[in-house]
C-alpha positions in Angstrom: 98.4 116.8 43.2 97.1 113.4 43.2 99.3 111.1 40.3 97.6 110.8 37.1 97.2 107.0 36.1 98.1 105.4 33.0 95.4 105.1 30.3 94.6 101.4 29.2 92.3 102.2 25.9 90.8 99.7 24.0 91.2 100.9 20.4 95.0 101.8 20.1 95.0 103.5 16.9 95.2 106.8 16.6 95.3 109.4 13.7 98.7 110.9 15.3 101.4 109.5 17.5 103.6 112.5 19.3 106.9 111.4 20.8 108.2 113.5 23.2 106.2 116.5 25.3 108.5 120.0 24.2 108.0 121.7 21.3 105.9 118.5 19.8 103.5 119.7 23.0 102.6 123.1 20.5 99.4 120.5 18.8 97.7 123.1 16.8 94.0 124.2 16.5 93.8 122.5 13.0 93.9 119.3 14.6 91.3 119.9 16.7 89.0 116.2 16.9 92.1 113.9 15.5 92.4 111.1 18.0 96.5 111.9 19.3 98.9 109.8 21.7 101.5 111.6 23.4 104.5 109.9 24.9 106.7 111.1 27.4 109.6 109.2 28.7 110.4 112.2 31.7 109.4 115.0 33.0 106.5 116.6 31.0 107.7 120.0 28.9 110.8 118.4 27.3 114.6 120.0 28.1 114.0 123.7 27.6 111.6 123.9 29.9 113.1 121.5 32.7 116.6 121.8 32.3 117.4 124.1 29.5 116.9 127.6 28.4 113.9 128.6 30.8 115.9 127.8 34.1 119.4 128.3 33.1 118.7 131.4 31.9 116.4 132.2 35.1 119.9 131.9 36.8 122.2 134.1 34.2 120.3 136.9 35.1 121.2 137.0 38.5 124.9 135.9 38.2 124.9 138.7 35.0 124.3 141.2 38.3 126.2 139.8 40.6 129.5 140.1 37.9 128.3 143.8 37.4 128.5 144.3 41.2 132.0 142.8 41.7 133.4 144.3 38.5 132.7 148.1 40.4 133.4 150.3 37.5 132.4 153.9 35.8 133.5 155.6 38.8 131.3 153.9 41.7 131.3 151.8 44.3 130.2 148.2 44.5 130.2 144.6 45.6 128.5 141.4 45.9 127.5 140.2 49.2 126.3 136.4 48.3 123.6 134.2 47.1 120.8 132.8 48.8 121.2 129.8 46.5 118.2 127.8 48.1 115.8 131.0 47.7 116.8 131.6 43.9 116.7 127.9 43.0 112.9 127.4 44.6 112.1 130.9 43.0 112.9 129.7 39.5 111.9 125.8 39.8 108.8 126.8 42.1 107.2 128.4 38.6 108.8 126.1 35.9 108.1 123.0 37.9 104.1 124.5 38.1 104.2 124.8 34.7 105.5 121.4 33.7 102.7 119.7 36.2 100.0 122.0 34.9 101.1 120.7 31.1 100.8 118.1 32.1 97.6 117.3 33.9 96.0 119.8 31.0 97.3 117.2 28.4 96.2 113.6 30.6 92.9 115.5 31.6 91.7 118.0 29.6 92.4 117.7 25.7 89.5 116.3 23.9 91.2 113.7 22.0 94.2 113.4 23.5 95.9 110.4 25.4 98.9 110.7 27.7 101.6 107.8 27.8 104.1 108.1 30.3 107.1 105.7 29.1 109.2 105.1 26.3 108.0 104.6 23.1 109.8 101.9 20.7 109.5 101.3 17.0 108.0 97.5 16.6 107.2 98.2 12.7 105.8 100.7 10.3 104.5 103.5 12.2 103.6 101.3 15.1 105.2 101.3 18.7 105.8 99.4 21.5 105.2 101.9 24.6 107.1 100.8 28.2 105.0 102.5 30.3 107.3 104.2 33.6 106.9 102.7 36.8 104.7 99.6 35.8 105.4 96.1 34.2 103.2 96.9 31.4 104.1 97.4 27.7 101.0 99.3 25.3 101.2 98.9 21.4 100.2 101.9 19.9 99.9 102.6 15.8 99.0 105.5 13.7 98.2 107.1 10.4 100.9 109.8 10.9 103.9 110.3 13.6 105.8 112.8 15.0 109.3 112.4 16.6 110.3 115.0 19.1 111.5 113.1 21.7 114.4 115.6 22.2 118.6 114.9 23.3 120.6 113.7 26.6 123.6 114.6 28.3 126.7 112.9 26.6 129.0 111.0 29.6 132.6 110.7 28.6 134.8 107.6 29.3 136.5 109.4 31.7 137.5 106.3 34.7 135.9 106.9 38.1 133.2 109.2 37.0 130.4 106.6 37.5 131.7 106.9 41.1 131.8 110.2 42.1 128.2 111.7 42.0 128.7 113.8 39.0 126.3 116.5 37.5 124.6 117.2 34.2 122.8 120.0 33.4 119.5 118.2 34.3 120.6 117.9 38.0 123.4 120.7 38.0 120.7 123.7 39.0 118.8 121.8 41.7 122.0 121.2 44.0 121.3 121.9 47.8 123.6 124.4 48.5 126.0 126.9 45.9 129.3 124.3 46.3 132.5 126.1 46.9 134.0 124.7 44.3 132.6 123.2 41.1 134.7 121.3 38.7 133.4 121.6 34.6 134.0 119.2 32.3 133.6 120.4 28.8 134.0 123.8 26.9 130.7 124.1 24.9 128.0 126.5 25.4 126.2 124.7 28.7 129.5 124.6 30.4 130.0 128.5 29.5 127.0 129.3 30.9 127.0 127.1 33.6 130.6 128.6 34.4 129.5 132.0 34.1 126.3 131.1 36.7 128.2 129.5 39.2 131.5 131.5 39.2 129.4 134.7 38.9 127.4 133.8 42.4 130.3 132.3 44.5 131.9 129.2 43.5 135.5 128.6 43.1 135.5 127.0 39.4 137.8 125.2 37.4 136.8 123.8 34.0 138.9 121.2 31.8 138.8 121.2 27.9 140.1 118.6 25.5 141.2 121.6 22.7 142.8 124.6 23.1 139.4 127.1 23.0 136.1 127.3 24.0 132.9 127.5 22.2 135.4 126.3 19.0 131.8 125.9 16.7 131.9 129.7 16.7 133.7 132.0 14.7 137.4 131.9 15.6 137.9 135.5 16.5 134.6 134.7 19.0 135.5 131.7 20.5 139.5 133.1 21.1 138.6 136.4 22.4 135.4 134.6 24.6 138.4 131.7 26.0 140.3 134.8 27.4 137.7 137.0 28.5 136.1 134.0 30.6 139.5 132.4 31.6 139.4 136.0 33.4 137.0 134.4 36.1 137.3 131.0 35.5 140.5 128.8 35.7 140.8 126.9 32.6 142.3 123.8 32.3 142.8 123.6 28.4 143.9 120.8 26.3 144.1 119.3 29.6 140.8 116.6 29.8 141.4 114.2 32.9 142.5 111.2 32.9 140.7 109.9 36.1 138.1 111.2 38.8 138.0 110.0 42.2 136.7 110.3 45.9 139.1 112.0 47.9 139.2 112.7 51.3 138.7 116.7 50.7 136.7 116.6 47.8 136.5 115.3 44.4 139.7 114.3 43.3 140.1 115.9 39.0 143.2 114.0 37.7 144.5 115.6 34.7 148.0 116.4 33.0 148.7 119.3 35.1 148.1 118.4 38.2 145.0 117.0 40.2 142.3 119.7 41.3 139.9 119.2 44.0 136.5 120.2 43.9 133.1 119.6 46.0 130.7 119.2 42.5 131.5 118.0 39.3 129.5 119.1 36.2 129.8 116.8 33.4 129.4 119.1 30.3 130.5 117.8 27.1 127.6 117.8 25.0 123.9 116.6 24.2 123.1 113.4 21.9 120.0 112.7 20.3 117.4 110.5 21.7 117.3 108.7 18.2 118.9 105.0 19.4 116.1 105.0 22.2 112.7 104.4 19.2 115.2 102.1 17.5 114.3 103.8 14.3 115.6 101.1 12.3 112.6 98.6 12.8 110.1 101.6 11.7 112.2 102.0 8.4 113.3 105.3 9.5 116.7 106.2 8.3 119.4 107.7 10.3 122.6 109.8 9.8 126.1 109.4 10.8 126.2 111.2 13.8 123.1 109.1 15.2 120.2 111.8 14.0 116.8 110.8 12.4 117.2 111.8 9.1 114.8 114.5 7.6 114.3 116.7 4.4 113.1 120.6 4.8 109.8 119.9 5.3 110.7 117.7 8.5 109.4 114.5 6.5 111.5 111.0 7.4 112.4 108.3 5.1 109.0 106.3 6.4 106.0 107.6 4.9 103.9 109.3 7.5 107.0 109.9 9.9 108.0 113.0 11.2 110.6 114.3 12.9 112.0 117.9 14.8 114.4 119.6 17.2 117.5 117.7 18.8 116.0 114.7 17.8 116.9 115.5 14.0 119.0 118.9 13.2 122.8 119.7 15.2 121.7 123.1 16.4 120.5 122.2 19.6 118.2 125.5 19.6 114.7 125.8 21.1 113.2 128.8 18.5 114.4 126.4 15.7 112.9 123.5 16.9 109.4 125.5 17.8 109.4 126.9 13.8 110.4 122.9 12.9 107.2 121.9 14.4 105.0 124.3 13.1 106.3 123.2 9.7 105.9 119.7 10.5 102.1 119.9 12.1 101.1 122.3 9.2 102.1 118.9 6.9 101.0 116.6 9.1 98.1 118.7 8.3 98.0 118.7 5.1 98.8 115.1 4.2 95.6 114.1 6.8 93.4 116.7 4.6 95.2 115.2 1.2 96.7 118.4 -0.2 100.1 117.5 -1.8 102.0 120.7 -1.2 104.1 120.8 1.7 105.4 123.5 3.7 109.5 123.8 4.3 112.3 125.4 6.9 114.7 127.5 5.6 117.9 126.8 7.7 119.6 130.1 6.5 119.5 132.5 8.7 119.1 130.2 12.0 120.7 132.4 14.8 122.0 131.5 18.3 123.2 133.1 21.9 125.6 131.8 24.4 124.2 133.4 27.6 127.6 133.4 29.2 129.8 136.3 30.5 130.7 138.0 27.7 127.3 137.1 26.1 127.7 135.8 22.4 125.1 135.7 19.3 126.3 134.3 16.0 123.9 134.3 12.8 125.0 132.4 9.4 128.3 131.7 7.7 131.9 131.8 10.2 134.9 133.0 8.1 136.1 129.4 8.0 133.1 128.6 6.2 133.2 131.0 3.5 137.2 130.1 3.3 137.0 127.1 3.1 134.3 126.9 0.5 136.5 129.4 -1.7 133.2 132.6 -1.0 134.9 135.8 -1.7 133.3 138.4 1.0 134.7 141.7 3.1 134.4 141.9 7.2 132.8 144.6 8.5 133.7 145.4 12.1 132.9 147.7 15.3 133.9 147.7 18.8 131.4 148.5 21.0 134.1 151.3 22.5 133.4 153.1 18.9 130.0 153.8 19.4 128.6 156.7 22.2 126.7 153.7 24.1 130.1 151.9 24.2 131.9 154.7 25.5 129.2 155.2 28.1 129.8 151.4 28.8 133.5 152.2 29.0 133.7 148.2 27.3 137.3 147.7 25.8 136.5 144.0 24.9 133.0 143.6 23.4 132.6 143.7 18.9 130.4 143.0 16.1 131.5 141.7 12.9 129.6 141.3 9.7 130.4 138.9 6.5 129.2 140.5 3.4 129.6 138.9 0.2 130.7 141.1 -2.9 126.9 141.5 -4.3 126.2 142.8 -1.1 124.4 139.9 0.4 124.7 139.3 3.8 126.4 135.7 4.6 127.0 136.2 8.7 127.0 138.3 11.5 128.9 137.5 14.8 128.7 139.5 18.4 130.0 139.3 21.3 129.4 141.5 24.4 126.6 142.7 26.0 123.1 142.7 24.3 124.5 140.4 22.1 121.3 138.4 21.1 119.0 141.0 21.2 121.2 143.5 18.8 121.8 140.7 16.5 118.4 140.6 15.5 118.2 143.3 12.5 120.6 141.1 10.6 118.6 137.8 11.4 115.9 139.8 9.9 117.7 141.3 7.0 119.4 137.6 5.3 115.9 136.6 6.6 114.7 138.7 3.9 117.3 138.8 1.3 118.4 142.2 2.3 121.5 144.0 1.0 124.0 145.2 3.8 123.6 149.1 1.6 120.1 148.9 2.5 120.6 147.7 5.9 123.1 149.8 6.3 122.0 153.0 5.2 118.1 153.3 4.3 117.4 152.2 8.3 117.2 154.6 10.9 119.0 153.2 14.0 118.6 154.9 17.4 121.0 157.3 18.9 122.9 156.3 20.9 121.7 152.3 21.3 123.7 149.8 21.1 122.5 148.7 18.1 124.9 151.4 16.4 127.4 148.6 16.3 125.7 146.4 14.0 125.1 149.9 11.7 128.8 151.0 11.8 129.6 147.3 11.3 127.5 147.0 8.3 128.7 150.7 6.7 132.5 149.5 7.1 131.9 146.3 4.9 129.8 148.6 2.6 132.6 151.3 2.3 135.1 148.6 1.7 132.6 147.0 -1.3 132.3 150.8 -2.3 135.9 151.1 -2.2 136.3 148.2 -4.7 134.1 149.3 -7.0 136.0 152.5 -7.4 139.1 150.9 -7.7 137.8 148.7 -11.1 
């Protein structure tokens, strides 16, 4: 495919400015004949696409097989053989690589309206930019009646000495190595270096990770994230509250310096977390406010402190989560919408029931409050709980480790459901859709029909234990 040149218009005002080529890419039909920029700083599709969910999760799959092979239980016989690691990494970027190019020559070529800017897009004043256009000298100011910042997170690089020197990974270059390395050094204990861990570990590598605190996944509820730490330290050698103190080139390897010892591996994975693209528009000199923790600051209907400005996904909540920042957007082009056609009412998120999935080994889905939460803010409520080994599919799993557990307040309401096992994120789902709703765990519990004997019998027998117990109190008055 022949390169796509850089537009040079002569009228540089536009009714909308997009930031950022992921979810802000969903332009709906109702703006159909609005004169739009787009700017994208990298690769066209934004981090889902490229280097997030879609791939990563392209490789879970496999490396989810290849544990069930190795584990040989329920009475037969089997075993992992080995990757081809060249022929499953073309497989998976071969499509989302097509579909990023095809994006992208669909949105420089064939949108009515539409005009591609590949660079990086700075705030100069009010809803006007200065656009550094990739690969050439030349700088484009661009303004416009409304904007929309989605221009997404990067991989946070720790202070950690010698790292600049060693050829380290992120997860945007992690997944396109060469060849399946031996062994793979992780730095970090959040959800991309539990799924990276699981991927890598699960196919062949020798892997050691290093953690700062004591846990992995420690955002999740703490009976997840403890049980999760020892199930994966199962496969994984983990190196926690041990973060190093210096990497190095050594003459076997990388060189991983840390309290207990130094480790040697052939890849490093730097994995300690994403940060918002925020301090690259220098939001500041387009009056748009920011929080603490470097975000663009936004109310529920995705509206900045600058009139007109927008903003969505990594860029502006903590969750990090691609089906969040897809209903953000809708939200936000709906009032982008409507302040274009001059209706006042807007539309809003509700951040309630926002649920999430670690697609590790055990897999993990959390939904609303953690008990720390509800403790801490003094919420009286009842745990329900289930092993998957108490329901029929769990015995025909013979799985001794996986559970569900429900947070039910004393009215009945729903306040959080946490799993962990597998299925997790699909078996979630009926309590997403239940606080969703405003459903009462006695109606979920009782007045729904679950199949026999599917796995989503945990969540049920979850839900009628925190029932009986509210039952139980009542009685007891």
């Amino acid at each position: 495919m022949n390169p796509i040149p850089h537009p040079h218009p002569t009228d540089r005002h536009f009714d909308l400015i997009i930031v950022g080529s992921g979810s802000g890419n969903a332009i709906p039909p109702e703006l159909a004949g609005w004169r739009i920029a787009m700017v994208e700083r990298g690769v066209f599709g934004g981090t889902c696409l490229n280097v997030g969910c879609i791939p990563s999760k392209m490789f879970v799959l496999p490396a989810d097989r290849a544990v069930e092979a190795q584990e040989s239980e329920l009475n037969i016989t089997t075993r992992f053989e080995g990757v081809d690691w060249p022929a499953l990494r073309n497989r998976i970027f071969g499509r989302v690589d097509a579909i990023s190019r095809g994006g992208e020559e669909y949105r420089a070529t064939g949108t009515e309206g539409l005009t591609l800017f590949r660079g990086t897009a700075r705030f100069v004043a009010d809803r006007t930019f200065d656009v550094r256009l990739n690969d050439e000298p030349d700088t484009v100011t661009i303004s416009a009646d409304q904007v929309l910042l989605a221009a997404g997170s990067r991989p946070v690089i720790p202070p950690v000495p010698g790292l600049g020197d060693v050829g380290y990974h992120t997860s945007d270059t992690i997944m396109r190595v060469d060849t399946l390395p031996a062994r793979l050094g992780i730095l970090g204990g959040g959800y991309i270096a539990a799924e990276m861990g699981h991927v890598f570990s699960g196919l062949g590598s020798s892997v050691q990770l290093f953690n700062r605190s004591d846990a992995l996944l420690r955002w999740e509820d703490q009976e997840v994230s403890e049980r999760f730490t020892r199930r994966f330290g199962e496969r994984v050698q983990l190196h926690l509250n041990d973060f190093p103190s210096l990497v190095r080139n050594g003459s076997d390897g990388i060189e991983i310096v840390a309290s207990g010892g130094v480790a040697v591996v052939d890849e490093l994975l730097v994995a300690v977390g994403r940060i918002p693209n925020a301090d690259l528009l220098d939001p500041a000199r387009g009056e748009v406010a920011v929080t603490a923790d470097g975000r663009i600051e936004t109310d529920p209907s995705m509206a900045t402190s600058a009139p007109g400005v927008w903003a969505v996904g990594d860029l502006t909540n903590p969750f990090q989560l691609k089906h969040l920042a897809n209903a953000e957007t809708n939200v936000a082009f709906s009032n982008i919408h409507r302040a274009g056609s001059g209706e006042p009412e807007r539309r809003s998120v509700d951040y309630s029931a926002v649920p999430s999935a670690v697609f590790s080994h055990p897999q993990i889905a959390s939904v609303g409050a953690r008990e720390r939460d509800l403790r801490r803010s003094g919420t009286p409520y009842v745990v329900g709980r289930r092993d998957y080994a108490g329901t029929a599919y769990g015995w025909a799993l013979d799985d001794h480790h996986s559970f569900a557990k429900v947070l039910v307040a004393h009215d009945g309401s729903i306040l959080g459901a946490h799993v962990m096992g597998p299925q997790a994120a699909s078996i979630i789902q009926p309590v997403v859709q239940a606080m969703a709703f405003g459903q009462r765990a006695g109606a979920v519990a009782r007045d729904v029909l679950y199949i026999h004997p599917a796995l989503t019998e945990v969540i049920e027998n979850a839900l009628l234990d925190a029932v009986d117990q509210l039952d139980a109190r009542t009685r007891a008055r």
